[in-house]
C-alpha positions in Angstrom: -6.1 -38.2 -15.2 -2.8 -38.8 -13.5 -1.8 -36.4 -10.9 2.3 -36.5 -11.1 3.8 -36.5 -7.3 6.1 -33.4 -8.8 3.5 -31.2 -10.1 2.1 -31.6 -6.5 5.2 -30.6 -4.7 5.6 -28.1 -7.1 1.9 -26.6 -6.6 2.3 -27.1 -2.7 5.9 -25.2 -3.0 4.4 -22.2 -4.9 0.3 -22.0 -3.8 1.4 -18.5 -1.8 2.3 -17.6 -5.2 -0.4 -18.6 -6.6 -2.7 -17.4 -4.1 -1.0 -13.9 -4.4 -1.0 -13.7 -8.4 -5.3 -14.4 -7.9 -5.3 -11.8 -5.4 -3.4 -9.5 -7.5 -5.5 -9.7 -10.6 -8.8 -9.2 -8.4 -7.4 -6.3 -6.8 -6.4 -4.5 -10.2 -9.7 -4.7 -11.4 -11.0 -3.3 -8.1 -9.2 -0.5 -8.8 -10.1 0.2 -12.3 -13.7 -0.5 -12.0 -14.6 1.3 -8.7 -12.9 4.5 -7.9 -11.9 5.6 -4.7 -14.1 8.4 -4.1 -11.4 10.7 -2.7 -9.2 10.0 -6.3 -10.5 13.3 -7.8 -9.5 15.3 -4.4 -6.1 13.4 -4.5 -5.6 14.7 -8.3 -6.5 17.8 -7.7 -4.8 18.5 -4.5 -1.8 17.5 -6.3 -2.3 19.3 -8.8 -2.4 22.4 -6.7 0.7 21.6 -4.7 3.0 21.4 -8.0 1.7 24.9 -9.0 1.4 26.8 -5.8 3.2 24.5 -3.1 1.9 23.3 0.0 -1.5 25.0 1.1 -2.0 26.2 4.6 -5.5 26.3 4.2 -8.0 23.7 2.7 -8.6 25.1 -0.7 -11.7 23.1 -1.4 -13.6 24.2 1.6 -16.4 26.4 0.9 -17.6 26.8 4.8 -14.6 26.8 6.6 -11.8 28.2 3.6 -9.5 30.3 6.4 -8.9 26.6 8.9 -5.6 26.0 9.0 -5.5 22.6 6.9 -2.6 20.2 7.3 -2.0 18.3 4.2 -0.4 14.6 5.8 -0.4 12.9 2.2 0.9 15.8 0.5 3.5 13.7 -1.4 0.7 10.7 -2.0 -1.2 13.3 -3.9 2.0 14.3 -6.1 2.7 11.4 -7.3 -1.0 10.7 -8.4 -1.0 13.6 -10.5 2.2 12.9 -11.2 1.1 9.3 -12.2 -2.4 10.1 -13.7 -0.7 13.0 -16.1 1.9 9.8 -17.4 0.7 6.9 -16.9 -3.2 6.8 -16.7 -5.6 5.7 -14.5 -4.5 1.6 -15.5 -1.2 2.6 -14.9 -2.0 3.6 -11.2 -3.9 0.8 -10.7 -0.9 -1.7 -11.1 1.5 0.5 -9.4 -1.2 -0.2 -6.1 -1.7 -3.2 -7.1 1.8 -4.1 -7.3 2.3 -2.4 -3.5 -0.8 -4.3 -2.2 0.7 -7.6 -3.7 4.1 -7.0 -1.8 2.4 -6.1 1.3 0.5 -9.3 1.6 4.4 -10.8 0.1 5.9 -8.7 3.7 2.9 -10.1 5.9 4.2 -13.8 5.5 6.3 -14.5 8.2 9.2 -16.7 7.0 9.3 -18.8 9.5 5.4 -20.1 8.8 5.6 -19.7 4.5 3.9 -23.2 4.3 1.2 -22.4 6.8 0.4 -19.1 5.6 -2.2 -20.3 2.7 -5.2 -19.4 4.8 -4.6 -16.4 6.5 -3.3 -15.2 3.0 -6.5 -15.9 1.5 -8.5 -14.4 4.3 -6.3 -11.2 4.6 -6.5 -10.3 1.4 -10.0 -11.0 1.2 -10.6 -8.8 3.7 -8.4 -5.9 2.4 -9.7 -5.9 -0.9 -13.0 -4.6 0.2 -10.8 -1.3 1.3 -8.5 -1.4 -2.0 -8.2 0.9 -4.5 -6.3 3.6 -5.3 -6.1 4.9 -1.8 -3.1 6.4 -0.2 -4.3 4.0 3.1 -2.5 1.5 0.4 0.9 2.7 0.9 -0.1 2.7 4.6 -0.4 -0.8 4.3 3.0 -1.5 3.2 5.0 0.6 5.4 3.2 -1.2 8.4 4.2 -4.7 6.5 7.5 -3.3 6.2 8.1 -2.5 9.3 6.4 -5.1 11.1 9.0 -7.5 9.0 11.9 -6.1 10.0 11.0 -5.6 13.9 10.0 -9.2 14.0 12.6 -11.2 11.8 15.9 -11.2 14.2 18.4 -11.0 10.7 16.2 -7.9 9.2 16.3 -6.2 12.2 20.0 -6.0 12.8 20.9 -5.2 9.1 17.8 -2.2 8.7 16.8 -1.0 12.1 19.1 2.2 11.8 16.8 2.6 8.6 13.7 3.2 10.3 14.0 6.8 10.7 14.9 6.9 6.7 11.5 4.2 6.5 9.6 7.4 8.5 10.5 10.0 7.1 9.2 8.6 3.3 6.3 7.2 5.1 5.5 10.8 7.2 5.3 12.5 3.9 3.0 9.8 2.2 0.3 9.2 4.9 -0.5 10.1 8.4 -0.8 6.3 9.2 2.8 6.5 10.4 1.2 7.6 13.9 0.6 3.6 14.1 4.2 2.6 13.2 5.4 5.0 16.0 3.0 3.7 18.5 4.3 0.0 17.3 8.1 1.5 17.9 7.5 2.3 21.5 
């Protein structure tokens, strides 16, 4: 078998690519073969928020049913019952499938695309053990986001008066923006 210099250069140019594509596939059948355990709490608190709005108080809590209960993924758990009603459980499963693959896409830096192979492979090896369909996920990619534009001089200048746009979306989606603040200041 003759190995063609091109096909090389070509595989070389595009193993991030690659790498991500392998990645993707495993993680979409993560999510449709194990099920996050909160998913049903997710649907069903969305549920309940598109009929009655916003609860004050944690409606599935037998003991403690009067604590004041502050939903911080209120719009997460929308848009899975939102999702679930339309699109089914697959469908779901590529739409975080698709936002973990583009957050592992936002973790390359550019400057190091050639050198990032490894720590591809190892980061999303390590992440997959935590994916499915989780609203952490969408965690993930705000922090990606963000991180990108803070640390690539170009992003920053064009989107940085977009961050508070970036916050507000991400506020309303999961309570993991208390770490993008903390990496602000």
């Amino acid at each position: 078998m003759v190995i063609n210099v091109n096909s090389m250069a070509f595989f070389k140019k595009h193993l991030n690519l690659f790498i991500l594509l392998i990645l993707g596939i495993a993680a979409f059948l993560r999510a449709t073969i194990s099920l996050d355990p909160d998913f049903g709490w997710h649907l069903r608190m969305g549920e309940l928020i598109m009929q009655k709005g916003i609860p004050l108080t944690d409606p599935f809590s037998y003991t403690m049913s009067s604590y004041n209960f502050i939903d911080h993924e209120w719009l997460s758990n929308v848009l899975i019952a939102i999702g679930y009603k339309s699109i089914g459980i697959y469908g779901l499963a590529l739409i975080f499938t698709l936002i973990f693959v583009v957050t592992l896409f936002l973790a390359i830096p550019k400057k190091f695309k050639e050198y990032a192979s490894l720590p591809l492979v190892l980061a999303g090896s390590l992440m997959l053990g935590f994916f499915g369909i989780r609203t952490q996920v969408i965690s993930w990619f705000f922090l990606a986001l963000l991180l990108r534009v803070i640390f690539d001089e170009d992003l920053w200048k064009k989107w940085k008066f977009f961050l508070p746009l970036i916050f507000i979306f991400w506020v309303n989606l999961h309570g993991g923006f208390a770490v993008g603040i903390a990496i602000i200041f």
